[in-house]
PDB file with one MODEL, atoms N, CA, C and O in Angstrom:
MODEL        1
ATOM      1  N   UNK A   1     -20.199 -98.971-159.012  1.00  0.00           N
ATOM      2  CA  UNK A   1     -19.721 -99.514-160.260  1.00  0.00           C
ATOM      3  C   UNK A   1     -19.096 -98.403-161.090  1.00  0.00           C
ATOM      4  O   UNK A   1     -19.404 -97.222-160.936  1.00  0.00           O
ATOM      5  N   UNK A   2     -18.426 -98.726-161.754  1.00  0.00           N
ATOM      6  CA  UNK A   2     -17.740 -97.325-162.602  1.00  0.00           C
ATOM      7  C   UNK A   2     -17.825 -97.780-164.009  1.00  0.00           C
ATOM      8  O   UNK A   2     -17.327 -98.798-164.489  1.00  0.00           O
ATOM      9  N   UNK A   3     -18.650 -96.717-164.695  1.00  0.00           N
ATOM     10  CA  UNK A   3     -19.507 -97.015-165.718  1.00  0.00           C
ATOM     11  C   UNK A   3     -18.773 -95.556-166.383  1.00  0.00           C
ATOM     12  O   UNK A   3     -18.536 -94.423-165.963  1.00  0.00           O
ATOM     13  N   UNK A   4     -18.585 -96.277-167.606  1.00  0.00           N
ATOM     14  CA  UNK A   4     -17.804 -95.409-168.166  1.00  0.00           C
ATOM     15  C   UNK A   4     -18.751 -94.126-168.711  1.00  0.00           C
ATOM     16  O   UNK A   4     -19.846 -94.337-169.232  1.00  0.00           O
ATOM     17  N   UNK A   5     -18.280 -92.970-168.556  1.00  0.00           N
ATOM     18  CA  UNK A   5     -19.364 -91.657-168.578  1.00  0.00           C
ATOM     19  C   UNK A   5     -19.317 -91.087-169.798  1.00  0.00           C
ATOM     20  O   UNK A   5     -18.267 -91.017-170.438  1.00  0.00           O
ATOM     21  N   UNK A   6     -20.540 -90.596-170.255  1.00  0.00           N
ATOM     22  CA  UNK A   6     -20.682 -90.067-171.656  1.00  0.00           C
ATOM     23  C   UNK A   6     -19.969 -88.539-171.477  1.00  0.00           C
ATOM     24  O   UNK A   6     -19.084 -88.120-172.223  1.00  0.00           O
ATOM     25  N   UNK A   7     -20.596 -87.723-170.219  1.00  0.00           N
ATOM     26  CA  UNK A   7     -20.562 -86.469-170.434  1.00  0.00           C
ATOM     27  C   UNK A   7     -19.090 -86.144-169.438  1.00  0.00           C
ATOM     28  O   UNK A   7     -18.846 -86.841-168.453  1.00  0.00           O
ATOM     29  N   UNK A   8     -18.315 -85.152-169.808  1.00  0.00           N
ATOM     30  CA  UNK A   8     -16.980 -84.790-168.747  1.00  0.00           C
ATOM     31  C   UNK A   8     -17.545 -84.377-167.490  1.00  0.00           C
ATOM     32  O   UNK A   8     -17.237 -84.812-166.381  1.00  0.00           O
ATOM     33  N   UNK A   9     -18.448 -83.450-167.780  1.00  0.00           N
ATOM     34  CA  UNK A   9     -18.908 -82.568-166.358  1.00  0.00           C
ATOM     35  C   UNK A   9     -18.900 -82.930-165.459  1.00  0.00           C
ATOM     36  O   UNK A   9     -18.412 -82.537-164.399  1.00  0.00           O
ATOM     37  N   UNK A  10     -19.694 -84.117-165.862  1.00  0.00           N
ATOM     38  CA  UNK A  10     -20.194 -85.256-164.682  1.00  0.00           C
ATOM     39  C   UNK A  10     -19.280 -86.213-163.723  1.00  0.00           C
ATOM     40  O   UNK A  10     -19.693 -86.807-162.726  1.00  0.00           O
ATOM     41  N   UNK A  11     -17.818 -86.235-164.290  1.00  0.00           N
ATOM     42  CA  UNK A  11     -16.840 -86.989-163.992  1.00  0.00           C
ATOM     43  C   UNK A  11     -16.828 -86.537-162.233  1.00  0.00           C
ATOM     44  O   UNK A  11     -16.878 -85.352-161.903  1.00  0.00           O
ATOM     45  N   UNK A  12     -16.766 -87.487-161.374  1.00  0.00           N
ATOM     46  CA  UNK A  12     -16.540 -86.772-159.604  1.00  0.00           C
ATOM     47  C   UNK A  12     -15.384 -87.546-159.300  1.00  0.00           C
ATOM     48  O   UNK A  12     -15.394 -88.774-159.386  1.00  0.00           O
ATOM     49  N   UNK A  13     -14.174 -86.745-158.873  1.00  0.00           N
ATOM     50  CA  UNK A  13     -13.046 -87.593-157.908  1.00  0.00           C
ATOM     51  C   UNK A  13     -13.902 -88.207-156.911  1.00  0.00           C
ATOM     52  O   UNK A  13     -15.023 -87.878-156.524  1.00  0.00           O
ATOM     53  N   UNK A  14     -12.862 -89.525-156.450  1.00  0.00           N
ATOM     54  CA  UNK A  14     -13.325 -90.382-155.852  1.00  0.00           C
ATOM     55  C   UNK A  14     -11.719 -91.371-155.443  1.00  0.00           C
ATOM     56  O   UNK A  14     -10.761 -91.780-156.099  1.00  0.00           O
ATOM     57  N   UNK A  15     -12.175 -91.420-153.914  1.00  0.00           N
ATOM     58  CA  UNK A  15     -11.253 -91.644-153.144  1.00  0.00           C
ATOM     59  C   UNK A  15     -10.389 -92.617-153.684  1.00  0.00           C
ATOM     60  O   UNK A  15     -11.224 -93.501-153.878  1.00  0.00           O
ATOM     61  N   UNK A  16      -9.369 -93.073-154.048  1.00  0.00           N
ATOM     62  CA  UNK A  16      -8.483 -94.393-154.662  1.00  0.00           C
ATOM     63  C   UNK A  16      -8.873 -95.529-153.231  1.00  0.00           C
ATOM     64  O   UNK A  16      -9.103 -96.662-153.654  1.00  0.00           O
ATOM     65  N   UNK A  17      -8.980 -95.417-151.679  1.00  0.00           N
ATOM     66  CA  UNK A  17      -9.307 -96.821-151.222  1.00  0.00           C
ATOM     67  C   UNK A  17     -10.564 -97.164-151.142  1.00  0.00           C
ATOM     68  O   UNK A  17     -10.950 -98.328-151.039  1.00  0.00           O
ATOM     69  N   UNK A  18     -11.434 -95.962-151.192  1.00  0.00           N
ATOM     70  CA  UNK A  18     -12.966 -96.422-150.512  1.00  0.00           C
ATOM     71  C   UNK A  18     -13.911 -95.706-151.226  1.00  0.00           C
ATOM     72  O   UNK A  18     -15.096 -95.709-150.890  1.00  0.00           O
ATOM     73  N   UNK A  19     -13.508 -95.115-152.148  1.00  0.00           N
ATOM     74  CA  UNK A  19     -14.436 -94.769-153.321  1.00  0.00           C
ATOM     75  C   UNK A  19     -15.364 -93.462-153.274  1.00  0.00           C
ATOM     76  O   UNK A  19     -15.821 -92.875-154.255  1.00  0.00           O
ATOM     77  N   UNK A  20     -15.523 -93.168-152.079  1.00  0.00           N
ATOM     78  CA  UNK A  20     -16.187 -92.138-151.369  1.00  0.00           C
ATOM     79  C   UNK A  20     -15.742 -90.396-152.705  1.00  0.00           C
ATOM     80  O   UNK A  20     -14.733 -90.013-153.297  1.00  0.00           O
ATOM     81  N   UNK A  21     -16.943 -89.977-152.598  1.00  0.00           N
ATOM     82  CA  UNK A  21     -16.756 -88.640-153.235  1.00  0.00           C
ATOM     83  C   UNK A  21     -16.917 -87.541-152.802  1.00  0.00           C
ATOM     84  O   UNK A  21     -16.519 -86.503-153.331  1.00  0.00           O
ATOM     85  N   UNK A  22     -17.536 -87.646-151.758  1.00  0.00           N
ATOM     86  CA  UNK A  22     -17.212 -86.546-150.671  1.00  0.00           C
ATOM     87  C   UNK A  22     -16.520 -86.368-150.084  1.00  0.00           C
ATOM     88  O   UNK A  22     -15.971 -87.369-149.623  1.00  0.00           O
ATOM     89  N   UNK A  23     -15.946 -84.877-149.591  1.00  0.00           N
ATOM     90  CA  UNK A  23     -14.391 -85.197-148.622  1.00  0.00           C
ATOM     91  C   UNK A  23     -13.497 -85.121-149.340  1.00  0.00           C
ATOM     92  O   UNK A  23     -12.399 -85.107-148.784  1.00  0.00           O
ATOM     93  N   UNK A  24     -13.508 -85.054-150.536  1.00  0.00           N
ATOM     94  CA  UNK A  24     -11.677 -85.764-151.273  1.00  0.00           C
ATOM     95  C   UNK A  24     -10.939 -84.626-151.393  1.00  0.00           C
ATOM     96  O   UNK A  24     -11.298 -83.450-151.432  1.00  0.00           O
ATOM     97  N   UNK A  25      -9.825 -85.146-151.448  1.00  0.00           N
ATOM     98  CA  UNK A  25      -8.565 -84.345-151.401  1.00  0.00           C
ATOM     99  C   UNK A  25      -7.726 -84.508-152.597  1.00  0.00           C
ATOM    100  O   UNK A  25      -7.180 -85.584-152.838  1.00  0.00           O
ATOM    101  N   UNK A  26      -7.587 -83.317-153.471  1.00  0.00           N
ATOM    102  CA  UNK A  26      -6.710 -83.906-154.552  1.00  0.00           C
ATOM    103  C   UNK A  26      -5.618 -83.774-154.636  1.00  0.00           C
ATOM    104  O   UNK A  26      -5.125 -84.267-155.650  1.00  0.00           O
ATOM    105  N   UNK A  27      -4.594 -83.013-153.587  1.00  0.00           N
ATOM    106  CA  UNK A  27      -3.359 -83.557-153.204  1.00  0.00           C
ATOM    107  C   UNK A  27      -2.770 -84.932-152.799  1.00  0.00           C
ATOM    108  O   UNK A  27      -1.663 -85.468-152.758  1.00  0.00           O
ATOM    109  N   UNK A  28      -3.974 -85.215-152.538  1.00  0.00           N
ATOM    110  CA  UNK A  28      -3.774 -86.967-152.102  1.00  0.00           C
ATOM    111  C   UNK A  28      -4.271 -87.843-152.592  1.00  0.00           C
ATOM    112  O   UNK A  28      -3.905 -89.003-152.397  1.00  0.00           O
ATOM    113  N   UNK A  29      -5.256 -87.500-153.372  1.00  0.00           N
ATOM    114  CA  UNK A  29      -6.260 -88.698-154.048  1.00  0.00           C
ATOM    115  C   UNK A  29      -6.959 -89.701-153.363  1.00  0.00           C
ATOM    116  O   UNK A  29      -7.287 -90.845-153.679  1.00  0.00           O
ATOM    117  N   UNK A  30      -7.164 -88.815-152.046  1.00  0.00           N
ATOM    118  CA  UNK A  30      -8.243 -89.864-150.920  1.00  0.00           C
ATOM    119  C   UNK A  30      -9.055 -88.657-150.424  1.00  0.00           C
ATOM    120  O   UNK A  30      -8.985 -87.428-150.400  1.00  0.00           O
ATOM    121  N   UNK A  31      -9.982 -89.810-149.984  1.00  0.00           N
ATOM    122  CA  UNK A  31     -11.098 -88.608-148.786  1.00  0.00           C
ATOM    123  C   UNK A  31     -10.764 -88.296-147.674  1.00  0.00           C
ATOM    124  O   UNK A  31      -9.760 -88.981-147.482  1.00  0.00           O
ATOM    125  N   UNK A  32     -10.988 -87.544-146.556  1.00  0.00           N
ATOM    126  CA  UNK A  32     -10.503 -86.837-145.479  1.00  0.00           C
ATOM    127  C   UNK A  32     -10.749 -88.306-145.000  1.00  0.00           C
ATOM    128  O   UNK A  32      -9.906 -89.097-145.423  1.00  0.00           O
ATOM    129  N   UNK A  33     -11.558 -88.744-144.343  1.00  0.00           N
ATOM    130  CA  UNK A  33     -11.388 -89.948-143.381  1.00  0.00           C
ATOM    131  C   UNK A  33     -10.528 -91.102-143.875  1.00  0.00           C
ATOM    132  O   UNK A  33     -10.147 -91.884-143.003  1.00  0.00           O
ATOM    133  N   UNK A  34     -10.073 -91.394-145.432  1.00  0.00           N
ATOM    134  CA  UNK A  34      -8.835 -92.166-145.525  1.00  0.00           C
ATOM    135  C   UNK A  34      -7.886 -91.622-144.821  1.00  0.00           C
ATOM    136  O   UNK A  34      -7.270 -92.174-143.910  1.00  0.00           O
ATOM    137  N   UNK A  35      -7.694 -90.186-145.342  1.00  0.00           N
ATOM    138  CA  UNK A  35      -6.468 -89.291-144.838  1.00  0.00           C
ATOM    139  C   UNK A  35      -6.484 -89.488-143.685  1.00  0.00           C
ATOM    140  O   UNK A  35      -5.469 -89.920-143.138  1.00  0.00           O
ATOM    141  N   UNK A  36      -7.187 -89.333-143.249  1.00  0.00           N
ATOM    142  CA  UNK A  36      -7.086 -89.326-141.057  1.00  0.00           C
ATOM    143  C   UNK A  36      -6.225 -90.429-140.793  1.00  0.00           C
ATOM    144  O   UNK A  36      -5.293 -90.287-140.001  1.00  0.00           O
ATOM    145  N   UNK A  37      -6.519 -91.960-141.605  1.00  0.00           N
ATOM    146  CA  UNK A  37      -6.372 -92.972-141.132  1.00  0.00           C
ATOM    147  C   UNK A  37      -4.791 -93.032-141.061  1.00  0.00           C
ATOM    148  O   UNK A  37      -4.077 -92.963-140.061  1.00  0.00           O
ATOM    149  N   UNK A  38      -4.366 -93.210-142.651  1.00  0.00           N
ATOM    150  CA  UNK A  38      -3.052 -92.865-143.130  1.00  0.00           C
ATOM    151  C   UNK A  38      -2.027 -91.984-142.251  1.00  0.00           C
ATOM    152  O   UNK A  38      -1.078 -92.485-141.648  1.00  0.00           O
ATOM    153  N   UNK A  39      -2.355 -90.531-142.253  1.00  0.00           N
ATOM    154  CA  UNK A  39      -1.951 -89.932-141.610  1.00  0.00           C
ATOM    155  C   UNK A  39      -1.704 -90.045-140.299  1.00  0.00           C
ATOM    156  O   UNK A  39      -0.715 -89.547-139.761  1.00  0.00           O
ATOM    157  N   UNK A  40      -2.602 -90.715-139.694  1.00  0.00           N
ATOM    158  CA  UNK A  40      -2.233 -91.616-138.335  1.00  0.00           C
ATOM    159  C   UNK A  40      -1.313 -92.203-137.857  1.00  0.00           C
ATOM    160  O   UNK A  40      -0.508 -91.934-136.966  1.00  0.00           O
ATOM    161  N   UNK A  41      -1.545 -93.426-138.805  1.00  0.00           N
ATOM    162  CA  UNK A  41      -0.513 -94.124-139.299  1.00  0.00           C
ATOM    163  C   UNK A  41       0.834 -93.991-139.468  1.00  0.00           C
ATOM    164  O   UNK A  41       1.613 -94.870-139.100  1.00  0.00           O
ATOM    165  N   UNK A  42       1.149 -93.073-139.939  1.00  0.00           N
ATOM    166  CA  UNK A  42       2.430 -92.247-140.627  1.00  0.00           C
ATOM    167  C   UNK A  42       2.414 -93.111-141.951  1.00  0.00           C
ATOM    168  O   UNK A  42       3.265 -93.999-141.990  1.00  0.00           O
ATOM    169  N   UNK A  43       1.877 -93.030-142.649  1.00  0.00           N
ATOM    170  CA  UNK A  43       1.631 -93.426-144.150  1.00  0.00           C
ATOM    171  C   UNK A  43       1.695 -92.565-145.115  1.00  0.00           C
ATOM    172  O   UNK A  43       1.822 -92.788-146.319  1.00  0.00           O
ATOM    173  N   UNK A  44       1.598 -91.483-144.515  1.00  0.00           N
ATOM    174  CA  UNK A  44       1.661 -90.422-145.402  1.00  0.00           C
ATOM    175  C   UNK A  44       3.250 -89.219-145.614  1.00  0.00           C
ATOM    176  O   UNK A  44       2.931 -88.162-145.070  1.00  0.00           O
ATOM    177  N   UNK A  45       4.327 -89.133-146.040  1.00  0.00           N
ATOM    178  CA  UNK A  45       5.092 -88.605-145.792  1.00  0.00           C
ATOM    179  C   UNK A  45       5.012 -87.328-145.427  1.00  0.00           C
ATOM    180  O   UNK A  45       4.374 -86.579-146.167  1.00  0.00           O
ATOM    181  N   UNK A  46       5.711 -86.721-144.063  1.00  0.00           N
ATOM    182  CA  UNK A  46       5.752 -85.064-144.172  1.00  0.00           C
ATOM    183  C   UNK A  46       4.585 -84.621-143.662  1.00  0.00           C
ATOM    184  O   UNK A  46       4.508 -83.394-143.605  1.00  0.00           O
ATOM    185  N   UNK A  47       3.442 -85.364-143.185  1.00  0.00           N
ATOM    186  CA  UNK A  47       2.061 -85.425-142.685  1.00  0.00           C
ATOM    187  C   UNK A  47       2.263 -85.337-141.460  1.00  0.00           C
ATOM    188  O   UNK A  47       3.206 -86.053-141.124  1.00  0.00           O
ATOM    189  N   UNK A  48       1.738 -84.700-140.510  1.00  0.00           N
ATOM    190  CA  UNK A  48       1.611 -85.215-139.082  1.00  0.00           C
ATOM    191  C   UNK A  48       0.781 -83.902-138.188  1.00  0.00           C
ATOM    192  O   UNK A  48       0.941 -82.687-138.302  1.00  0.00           O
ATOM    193  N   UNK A  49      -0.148 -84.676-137.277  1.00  0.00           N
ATOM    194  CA  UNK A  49      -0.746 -83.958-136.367  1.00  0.00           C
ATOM    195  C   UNK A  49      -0.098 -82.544-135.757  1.00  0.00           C
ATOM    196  O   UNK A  49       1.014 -82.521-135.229  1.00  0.00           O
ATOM    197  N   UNK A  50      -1.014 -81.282-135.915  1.00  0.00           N
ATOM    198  CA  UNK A  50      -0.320 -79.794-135.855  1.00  0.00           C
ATOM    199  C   UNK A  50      -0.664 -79.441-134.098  1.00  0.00           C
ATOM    200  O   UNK A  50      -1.769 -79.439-133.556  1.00  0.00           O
ATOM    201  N   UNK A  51       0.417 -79.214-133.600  1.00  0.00           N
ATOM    202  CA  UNK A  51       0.465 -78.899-132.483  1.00  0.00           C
ATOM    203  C   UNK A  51       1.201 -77.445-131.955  1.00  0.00           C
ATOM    204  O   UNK A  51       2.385 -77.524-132.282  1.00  0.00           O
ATOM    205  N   UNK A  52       1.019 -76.554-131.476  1.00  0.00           N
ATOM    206  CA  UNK A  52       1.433 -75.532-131.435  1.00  0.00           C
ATOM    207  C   UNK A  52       1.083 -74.553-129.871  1.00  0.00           C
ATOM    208  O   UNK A  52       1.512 -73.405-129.753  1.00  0.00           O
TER     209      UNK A  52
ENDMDL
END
């Protein structure tokens, strides 16, 4: 539930699809396992599996 917070400190990013607060990425505003998905996908621009 997102309950509006008294104190700033306390504020935690949290993924925009799945809410998750661990993992997150704030270049993207998701958690690593959204990202995986997306990025999979090609959902993500300029993203793609590093091969070398």
């Amino acid at each position: 539930e997102s309950k509006k917070l008294k104190f700033k400190v306390r504020y935690r990013n949290r993924c925009r699809l799945c809410g998750r607060a661990r993992g997150y990425l704030r270049k993207f505003g998701v958690c690593r396992l959204c990202f995986r998905e997306l990025a999979l996908k090609g959902e993500i621009p300029g993203v793609r599996k590093a091969s070398w």
